[in-house]
Gaussian input, Z-matrix of N, CA and C with variables (Angstrom, degrees):
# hf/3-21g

backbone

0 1
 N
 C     1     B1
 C     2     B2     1     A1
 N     3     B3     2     A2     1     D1
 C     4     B4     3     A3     2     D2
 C     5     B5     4     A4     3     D3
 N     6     B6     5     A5     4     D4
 C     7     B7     6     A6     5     D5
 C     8     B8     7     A7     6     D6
 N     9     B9     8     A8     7     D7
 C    10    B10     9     A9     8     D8
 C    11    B11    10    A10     9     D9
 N    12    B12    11    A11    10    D10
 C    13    B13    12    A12    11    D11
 C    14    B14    13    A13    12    D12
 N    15    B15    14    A14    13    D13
 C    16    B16    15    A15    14    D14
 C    17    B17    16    A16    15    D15
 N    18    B18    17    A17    16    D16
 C    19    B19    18    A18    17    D17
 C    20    B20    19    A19    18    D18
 N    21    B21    20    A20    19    D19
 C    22    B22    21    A21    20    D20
 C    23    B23    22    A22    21    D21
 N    24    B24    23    A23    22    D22
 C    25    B25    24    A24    23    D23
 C    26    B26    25    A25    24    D24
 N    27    B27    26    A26    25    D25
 C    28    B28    27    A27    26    D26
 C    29    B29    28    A28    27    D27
 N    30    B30    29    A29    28    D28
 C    31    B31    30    A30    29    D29
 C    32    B32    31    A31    30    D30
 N    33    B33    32    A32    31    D31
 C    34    B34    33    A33    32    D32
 C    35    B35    34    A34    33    D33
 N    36    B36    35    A35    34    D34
 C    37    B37    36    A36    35    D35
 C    38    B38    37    A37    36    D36
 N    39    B39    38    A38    37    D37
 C    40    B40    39    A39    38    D38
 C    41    B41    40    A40    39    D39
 N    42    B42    41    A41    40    D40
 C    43    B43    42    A42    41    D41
 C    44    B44    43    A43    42    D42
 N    45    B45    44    A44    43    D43
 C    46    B46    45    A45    44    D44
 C    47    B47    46    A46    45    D45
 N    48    B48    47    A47    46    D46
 C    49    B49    48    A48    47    D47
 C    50    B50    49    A49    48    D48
 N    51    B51    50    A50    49    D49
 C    52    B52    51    A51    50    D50
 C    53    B53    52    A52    51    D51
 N    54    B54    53    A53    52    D52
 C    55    B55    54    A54    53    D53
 C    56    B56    55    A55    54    D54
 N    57    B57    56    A56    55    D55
 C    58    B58    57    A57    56    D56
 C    59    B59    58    A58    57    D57
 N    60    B60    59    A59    58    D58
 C    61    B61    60    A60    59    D59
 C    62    B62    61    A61    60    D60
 N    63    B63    62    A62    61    D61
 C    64    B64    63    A63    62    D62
 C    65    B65    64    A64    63    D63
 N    66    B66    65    A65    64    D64
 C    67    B67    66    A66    65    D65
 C    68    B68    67    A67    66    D66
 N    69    B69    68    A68    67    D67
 C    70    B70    69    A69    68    D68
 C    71    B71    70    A70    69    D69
 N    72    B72    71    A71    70    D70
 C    73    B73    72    A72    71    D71
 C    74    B74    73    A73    72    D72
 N    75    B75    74    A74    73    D73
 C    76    B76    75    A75    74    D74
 C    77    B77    76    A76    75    D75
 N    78    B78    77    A77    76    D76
 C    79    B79    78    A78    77    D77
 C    80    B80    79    A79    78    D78
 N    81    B81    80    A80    79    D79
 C    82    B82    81    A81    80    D80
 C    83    B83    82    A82    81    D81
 N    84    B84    83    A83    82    D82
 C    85    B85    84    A84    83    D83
 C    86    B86    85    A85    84    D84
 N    87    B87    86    A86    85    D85
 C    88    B88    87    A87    86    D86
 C    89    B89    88    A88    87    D87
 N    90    B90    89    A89    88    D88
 C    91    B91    90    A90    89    D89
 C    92    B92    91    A91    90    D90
 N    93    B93    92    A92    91    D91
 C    94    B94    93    A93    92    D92
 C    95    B95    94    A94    93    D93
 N    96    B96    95    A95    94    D94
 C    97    B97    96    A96    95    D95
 C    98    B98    97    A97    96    D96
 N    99    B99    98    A98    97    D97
 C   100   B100    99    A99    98    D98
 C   101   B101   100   A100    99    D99
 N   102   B102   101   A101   100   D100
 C   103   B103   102   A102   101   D101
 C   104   B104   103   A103   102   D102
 N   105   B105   104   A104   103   D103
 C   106   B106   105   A105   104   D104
 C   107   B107   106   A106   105   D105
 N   108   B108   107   A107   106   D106
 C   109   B109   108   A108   107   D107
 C   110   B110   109   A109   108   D108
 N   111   B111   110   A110   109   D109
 C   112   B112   111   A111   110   D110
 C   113   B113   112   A112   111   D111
 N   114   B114   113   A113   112   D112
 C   115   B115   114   A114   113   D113
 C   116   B116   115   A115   114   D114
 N   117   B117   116   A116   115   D115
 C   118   B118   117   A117   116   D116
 C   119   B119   118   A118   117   D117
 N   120   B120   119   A119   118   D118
 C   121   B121   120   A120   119   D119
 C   122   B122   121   A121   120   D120
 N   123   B123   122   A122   121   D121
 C   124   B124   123   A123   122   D122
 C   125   B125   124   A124   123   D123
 N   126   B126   125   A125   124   D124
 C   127   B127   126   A126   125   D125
 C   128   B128   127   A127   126   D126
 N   129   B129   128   A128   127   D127
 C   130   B130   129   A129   128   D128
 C   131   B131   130   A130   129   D129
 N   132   B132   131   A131   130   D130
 C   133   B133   132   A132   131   D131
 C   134   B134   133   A133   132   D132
 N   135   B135   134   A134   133   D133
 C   136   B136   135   A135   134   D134
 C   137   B137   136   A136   135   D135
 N   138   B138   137   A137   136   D136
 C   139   B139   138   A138   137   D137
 C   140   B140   139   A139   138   D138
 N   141   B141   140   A140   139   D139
 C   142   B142   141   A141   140   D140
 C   143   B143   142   A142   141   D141
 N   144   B144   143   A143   142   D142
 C   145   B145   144   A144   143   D143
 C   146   B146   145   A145   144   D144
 N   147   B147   146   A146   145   D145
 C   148   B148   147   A147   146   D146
 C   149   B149   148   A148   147   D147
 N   150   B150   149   A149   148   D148
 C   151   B151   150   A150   149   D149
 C   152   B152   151   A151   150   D150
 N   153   B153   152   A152   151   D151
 C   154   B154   153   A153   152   D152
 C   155   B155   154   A154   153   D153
 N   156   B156   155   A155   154   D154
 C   157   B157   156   A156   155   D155
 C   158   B158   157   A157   156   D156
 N   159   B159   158   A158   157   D157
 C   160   B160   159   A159   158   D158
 C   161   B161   160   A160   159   D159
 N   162   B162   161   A161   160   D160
 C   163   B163   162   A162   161   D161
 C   164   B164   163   A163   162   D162
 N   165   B165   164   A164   163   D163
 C   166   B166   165   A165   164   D164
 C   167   B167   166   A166   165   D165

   B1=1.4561
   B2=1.5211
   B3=1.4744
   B4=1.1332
   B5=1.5517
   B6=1.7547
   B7=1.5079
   B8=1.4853
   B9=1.0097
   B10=1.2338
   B11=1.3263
   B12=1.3819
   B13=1.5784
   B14=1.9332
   B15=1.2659
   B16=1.8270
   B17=1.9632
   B18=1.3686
   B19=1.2637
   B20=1.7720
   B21=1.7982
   B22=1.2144
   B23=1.9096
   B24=1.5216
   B25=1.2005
   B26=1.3148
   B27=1.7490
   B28=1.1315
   B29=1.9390
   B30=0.7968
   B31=1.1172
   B32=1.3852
   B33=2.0785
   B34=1.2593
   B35=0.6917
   B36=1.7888
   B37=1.4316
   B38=0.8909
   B39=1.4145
   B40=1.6331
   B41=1.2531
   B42=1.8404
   B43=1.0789
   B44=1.5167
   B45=1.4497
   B46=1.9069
   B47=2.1469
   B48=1.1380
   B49=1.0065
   B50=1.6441
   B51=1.3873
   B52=1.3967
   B53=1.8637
   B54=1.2030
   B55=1.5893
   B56=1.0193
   B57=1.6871
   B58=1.1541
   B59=1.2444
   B60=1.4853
   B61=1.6130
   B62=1.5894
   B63=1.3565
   B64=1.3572
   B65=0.9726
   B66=1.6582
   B67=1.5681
   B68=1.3337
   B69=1.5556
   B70=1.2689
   B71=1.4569
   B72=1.2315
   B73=1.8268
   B74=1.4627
   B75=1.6500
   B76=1.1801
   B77=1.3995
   B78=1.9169
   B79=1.3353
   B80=1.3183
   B81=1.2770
   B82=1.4962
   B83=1.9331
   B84=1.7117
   B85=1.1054
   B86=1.1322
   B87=1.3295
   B88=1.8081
   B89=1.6846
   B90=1.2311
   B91=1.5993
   B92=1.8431
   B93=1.0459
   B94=1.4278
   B95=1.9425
   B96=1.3230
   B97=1.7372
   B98=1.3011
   B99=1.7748
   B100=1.6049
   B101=1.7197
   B102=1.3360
   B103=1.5336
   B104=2.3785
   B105=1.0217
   B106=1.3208
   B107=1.6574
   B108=1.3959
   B109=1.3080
   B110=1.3296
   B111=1.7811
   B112=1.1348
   B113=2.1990
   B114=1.4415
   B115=1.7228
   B116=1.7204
   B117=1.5339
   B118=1.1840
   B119=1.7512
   B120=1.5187
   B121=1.3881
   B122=1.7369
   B123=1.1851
   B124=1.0059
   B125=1.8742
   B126=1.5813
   B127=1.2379
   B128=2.0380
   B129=1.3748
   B130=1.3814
   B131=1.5625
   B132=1.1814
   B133=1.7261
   B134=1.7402
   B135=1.3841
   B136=1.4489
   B137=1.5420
   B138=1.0972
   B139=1.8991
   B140=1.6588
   B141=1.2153
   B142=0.9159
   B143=1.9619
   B144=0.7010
   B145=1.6611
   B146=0.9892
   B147=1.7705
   B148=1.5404
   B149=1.3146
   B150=1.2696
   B151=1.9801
   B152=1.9856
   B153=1.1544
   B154=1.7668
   B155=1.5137
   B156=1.4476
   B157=1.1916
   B158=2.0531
   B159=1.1369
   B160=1.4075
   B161=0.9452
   B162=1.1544
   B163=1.9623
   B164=1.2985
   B165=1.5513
   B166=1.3088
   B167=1.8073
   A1=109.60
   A2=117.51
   A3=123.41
   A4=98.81
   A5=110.62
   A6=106.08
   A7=103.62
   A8=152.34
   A9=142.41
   A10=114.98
   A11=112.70
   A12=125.68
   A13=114.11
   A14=78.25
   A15=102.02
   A16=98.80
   A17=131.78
   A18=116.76
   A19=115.21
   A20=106.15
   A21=108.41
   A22=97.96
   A23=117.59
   A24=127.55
   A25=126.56
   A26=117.82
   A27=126.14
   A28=113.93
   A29=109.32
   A30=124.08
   A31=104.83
   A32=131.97
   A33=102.51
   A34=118.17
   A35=135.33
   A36=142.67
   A37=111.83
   A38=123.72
   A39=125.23
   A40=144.25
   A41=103.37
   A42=131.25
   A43=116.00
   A44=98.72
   A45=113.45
   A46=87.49
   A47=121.58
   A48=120.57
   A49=119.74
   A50=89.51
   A51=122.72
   A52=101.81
   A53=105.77
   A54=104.44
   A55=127.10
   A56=135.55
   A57=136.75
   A58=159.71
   A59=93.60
   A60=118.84
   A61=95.65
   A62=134.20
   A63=134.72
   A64=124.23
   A65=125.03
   A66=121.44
   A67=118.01
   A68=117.93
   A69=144.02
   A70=96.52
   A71=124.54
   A72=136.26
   A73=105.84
   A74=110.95
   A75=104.65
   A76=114.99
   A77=116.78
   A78=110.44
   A79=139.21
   A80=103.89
   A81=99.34
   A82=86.37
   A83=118.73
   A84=135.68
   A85=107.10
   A86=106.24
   A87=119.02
   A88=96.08
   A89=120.64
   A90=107.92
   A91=84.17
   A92=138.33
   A93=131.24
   A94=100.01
   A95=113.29
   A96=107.15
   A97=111.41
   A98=117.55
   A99=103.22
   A100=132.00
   A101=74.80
   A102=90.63
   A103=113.62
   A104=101.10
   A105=103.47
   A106=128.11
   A107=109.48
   A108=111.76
   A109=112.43
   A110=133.41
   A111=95.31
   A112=91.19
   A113=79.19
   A114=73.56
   A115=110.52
   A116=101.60
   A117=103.08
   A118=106.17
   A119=120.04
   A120=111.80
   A121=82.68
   A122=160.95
   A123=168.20
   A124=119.62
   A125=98.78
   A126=104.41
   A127=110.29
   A128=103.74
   A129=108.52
   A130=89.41
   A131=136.45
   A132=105.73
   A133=111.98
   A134=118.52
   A135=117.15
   A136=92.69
   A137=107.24
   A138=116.26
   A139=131.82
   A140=109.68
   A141=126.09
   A142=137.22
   A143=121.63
   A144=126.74
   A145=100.46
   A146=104.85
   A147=110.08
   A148=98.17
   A149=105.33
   A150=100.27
   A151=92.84
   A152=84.51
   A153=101.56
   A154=119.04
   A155=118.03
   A156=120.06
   A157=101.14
   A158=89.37
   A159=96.12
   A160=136.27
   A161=112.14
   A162=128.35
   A163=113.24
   A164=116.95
   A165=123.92
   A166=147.80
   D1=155.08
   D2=-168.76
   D3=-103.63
   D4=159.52
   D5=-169.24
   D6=-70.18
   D7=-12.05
   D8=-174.12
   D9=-93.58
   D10=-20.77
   D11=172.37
   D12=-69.29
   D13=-45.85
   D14=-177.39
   D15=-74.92
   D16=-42.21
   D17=-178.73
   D18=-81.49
   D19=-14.12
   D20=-172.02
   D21=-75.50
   D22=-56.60
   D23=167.35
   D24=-29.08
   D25=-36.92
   D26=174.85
   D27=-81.08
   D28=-27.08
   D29=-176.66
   D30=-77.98
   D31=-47.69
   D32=174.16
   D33=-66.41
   D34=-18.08
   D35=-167.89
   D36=-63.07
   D37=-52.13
   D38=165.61
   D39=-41.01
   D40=-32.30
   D41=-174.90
   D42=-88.73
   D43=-24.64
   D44=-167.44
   D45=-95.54
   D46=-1.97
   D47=-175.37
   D48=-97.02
   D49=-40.19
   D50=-179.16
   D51=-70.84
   D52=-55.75
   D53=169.06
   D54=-67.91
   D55=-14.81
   D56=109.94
   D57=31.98
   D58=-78.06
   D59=152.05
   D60=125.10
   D61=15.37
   D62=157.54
   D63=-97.21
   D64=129.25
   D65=176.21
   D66=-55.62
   D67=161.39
   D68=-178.29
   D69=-39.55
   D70=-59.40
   D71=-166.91
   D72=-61.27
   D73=-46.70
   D74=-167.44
   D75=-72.08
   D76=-35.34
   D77=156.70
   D78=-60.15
   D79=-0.34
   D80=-163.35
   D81=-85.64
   D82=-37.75
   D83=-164.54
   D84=-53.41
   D85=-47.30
   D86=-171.62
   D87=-67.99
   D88=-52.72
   D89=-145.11
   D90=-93.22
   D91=20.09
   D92=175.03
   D93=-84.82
   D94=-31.28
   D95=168.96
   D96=-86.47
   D97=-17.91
   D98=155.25
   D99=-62.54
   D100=-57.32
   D101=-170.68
   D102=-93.62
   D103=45.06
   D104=176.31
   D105=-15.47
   D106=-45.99
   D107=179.86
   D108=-105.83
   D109=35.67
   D110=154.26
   D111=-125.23
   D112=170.38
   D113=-169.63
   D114=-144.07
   D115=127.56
   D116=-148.36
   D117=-75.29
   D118=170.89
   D119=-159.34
   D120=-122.16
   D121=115.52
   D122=115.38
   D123=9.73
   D124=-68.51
   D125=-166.36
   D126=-85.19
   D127=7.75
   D128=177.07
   D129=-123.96
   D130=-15.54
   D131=-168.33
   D132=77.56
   D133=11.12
   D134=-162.36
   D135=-119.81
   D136=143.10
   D137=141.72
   D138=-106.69
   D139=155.09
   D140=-167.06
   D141=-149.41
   D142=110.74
   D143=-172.65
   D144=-52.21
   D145=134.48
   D146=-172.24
   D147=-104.33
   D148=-49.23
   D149=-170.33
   D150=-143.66
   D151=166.33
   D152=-174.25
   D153=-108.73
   D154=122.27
   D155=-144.88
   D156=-83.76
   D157=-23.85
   D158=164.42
   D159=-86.82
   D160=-4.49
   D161=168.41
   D162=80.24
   D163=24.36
   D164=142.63
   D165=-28.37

């Protein structure tokens, strides 16, 4: 998968989580053992891929 595929995916996940009935934090908690490499940035509201699991 390409990084934009992998941050778009994470993002509905968050969102389908969030509608849910779990806060923003708690999804972010859950999908951090899904999604390993992307890592959220706090003081922007942004995410971002930290490292590439394929060694890209």
């Amino acid at each position: 998968m390409d990084k934009e595929m992998i941050l778009k995916n994470y993002d509905d996940a968050l969102w389908d989580l969030v509608i849910k009935g779990k806060s923003k934090r708690k999804a972010r908690r859950i999908l951090k053992n899904v999604f390993p490499e992307v890592e959220y940035d706090w003081k922007n509201d942004t995410y971002k891929i930290i490292k590439d699991m394929e060694g890209e």
